[in-house]
N, C-alpha and C positions, 0 to 999 in steps of 0.2 A: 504494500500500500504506500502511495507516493504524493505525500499535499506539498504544495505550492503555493505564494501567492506573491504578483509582481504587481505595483500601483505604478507605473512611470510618472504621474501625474498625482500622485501622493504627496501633500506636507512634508516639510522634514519631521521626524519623528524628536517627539520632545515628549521625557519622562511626566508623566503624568500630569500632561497639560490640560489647564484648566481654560477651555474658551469664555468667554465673556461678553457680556451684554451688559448694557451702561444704560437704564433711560430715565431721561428728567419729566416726573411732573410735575403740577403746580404746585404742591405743597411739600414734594421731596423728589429723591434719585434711589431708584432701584437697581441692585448689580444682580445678575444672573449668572451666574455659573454653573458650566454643567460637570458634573462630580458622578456620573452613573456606575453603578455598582458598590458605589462605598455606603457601609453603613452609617446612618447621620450618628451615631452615639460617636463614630471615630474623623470628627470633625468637628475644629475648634473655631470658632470666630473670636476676634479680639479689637481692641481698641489701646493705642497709649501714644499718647504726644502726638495724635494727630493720623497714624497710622494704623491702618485697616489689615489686620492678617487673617488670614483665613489658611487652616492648615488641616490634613486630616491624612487616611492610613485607610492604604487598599490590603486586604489579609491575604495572605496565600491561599490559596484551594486546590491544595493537593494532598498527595497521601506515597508514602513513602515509593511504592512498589508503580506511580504516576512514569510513563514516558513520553513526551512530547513531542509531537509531530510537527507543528506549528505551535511558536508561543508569541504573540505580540501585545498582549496584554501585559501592562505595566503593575505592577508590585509594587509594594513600598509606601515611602512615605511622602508628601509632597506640601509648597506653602507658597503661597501667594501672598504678596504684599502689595499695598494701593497708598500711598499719599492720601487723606483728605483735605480739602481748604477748612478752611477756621471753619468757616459758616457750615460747615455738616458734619454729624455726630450720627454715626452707626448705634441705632437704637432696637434691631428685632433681624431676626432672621429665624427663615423656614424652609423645609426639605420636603418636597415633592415628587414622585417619579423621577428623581437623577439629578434635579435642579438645586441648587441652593442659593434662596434669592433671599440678600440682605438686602432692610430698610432704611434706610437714612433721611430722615425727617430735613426742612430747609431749618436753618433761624429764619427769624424774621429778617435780617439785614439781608439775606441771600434772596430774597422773595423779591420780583418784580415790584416795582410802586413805581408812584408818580415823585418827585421833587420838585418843590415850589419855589419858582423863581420867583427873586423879589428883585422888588426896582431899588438903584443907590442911586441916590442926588448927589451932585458932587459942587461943593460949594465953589464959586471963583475964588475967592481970599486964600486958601491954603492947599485947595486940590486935593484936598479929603474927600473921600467919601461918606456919607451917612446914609444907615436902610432908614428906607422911609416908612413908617409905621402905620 
């Protein structure tokens, strides 16, 4: 018996990479990553100074007397890290069907608004300005 398999056109092969989806809505940014087959108890999310880790542990599933024909599934252990800006604080994350999509609420400073221009009068005598009230 004789397996194979050639992707010409296949990604480079990277250890237990985690692909990602980043989307903003109005009131936060949701990350998506796909983690399938790991058990969510062996996945950790974190937070400190700003930085978003996300780390977790594929188990082996074998058994001693196991001989492989084809192995391309990755092992191990793996960890992602994200920068966040000030304005978002990872507050909830959850595991679904292979996904694991953490929530990041906005602050308010990060929230769209409007900013209210005001008029300055600028006197002649000293070329000051004063907001006009």
């Amino acid at each position: 018996m004789y397996f194979t398999s050639f992707d010409p056109f296949a990604r480079t092969f990277q250890r237990l990479a985690m692909p990602l989806d980043v989307v903003r809505h109005e009131n936060d940014v949701t990350l998506r990553l796909d983690v399938p087959g790991i058990d969510p108890d062996q996945l950790e999310v974190t937070v400190d100074r700003g930085i978003l880790t996300i780390s977790g542990k594929r188990q082996e599933e074998r058994t001693e007397n196991d001989k492989f024909f084809v192995r391309e599934r990755s092992m191990g252990t793996f960890t992602r890290r994200l920068r966040l800006p000030e304005t978002l604080n990872a507050d909830a994350a959850s595991y679904a069907n292979g996904v694991l999509e953490v929530r990041i609420p906005a602050t308010e400073q990060a929230k769209p608004r409007k900013i209210e221009v005001r008029k300055v009068e600028i006197t002649q005598a000293d070329g000051q300005g004063e907001l006009a009230a």
